[in-house]
C-alpha positions as a Markdown table, in Angstrom:
| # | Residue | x | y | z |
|---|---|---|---|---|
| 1 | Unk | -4.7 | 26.4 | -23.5 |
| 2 | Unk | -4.5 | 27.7 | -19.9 |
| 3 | Unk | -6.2 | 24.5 | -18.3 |
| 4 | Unk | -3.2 | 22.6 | -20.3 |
| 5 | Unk | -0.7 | 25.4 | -18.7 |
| 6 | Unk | -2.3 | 24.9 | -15.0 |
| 7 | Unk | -2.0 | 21.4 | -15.7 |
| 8 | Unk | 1.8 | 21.5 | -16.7 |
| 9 | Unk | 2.6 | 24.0 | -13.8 |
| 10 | Unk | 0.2 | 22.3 | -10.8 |
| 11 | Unk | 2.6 | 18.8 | -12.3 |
| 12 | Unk | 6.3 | 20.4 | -12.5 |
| 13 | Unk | 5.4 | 22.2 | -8.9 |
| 14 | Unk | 4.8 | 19.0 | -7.4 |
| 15 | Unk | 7.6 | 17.1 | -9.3 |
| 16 | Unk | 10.1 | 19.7 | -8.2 |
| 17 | Unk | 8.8 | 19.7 | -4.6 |
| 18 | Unk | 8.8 | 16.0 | -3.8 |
| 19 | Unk | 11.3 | 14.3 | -6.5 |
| 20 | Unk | 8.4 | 11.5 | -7.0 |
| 21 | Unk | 5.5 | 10.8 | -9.1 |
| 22 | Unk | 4.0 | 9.2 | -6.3 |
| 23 | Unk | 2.9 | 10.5 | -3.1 |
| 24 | Unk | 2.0 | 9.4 | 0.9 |
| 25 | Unk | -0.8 | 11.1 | 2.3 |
| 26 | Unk | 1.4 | 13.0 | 4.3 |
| 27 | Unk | 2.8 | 14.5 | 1.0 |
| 28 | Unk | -0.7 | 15.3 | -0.2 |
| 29 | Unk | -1.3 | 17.2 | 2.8 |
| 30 | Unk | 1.6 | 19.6 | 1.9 |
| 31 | Unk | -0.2 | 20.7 | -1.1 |
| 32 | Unk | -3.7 | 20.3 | 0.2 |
| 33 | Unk | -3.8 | 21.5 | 3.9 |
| 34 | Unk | -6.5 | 19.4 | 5.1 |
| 35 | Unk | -6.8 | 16.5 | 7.5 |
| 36 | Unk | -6.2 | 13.1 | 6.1 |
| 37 | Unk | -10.3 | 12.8 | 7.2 |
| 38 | Unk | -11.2 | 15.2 | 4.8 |
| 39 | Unk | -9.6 | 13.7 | 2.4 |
| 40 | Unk | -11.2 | 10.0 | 2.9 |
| 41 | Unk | -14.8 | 11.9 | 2.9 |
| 42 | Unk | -14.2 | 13.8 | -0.7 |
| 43 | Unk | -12.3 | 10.6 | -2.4 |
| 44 | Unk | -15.6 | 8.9 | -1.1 |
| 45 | Unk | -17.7 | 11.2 | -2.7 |
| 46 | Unk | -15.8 | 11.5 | -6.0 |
| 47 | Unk | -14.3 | 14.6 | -5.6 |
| 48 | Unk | -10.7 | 13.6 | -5.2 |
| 49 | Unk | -8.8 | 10.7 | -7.0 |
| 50 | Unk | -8.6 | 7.4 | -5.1 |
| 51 | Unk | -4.8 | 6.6 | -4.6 |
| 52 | Unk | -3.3 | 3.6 | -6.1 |
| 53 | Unk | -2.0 | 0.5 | -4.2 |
| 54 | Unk | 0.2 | 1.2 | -1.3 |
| 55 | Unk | -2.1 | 4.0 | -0.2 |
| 56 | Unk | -0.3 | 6.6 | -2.3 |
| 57 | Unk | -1.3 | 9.1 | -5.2 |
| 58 | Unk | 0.2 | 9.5 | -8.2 |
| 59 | Unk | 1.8 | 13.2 | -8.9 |
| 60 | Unk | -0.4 | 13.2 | -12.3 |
| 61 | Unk | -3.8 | 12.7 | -10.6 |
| 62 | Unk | -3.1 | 15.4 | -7.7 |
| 63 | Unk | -1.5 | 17.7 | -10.2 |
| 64 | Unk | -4.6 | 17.1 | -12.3 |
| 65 | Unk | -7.1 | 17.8 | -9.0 |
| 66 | Unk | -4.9 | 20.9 | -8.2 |
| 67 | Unk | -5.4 | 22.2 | -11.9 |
| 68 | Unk | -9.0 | 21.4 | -11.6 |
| 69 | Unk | -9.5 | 23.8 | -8.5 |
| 70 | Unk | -7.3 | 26.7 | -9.6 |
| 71 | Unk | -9.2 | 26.4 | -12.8 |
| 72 | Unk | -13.1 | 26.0 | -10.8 |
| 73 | Unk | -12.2 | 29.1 | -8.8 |
């Protein structure tokens, strides 16, 4: 039940923020403050979702990651 409420919350957080349920790398930054480097490395090693075509993430999947670490820590 709390993983479904981090979910819900980590997704209406980032809805309200950015108005979009897709986001730029510049976007995903906001929310994870880390360069765009460090993001290639952990998508390449599995540990954040790849972004769909155009080079952008959808909300669900970085709401989902965000969830996951709140949740891990």
């Amino acid at each position: 039940m709390n993983e479904t409420r981090a979910d819900l919350r980590a997704y209406l957080g980032l809805l309200a923020q950015f108005q979009s349920v897709t986001l730029t790398m510049e976007q995903v930054r906001q929310v994870v403050p880390v360069s765009p480097k460090t993001i290639r490395n952990w998508i390449s090693a599995g540990e954040f979702p790849r972004p769909i075509p155009g080079d952008v993430w959808t909300l669900t999947d970085v709401a989902d990651w965000i969830a996951s670490q709140q949740t891990a820590a």
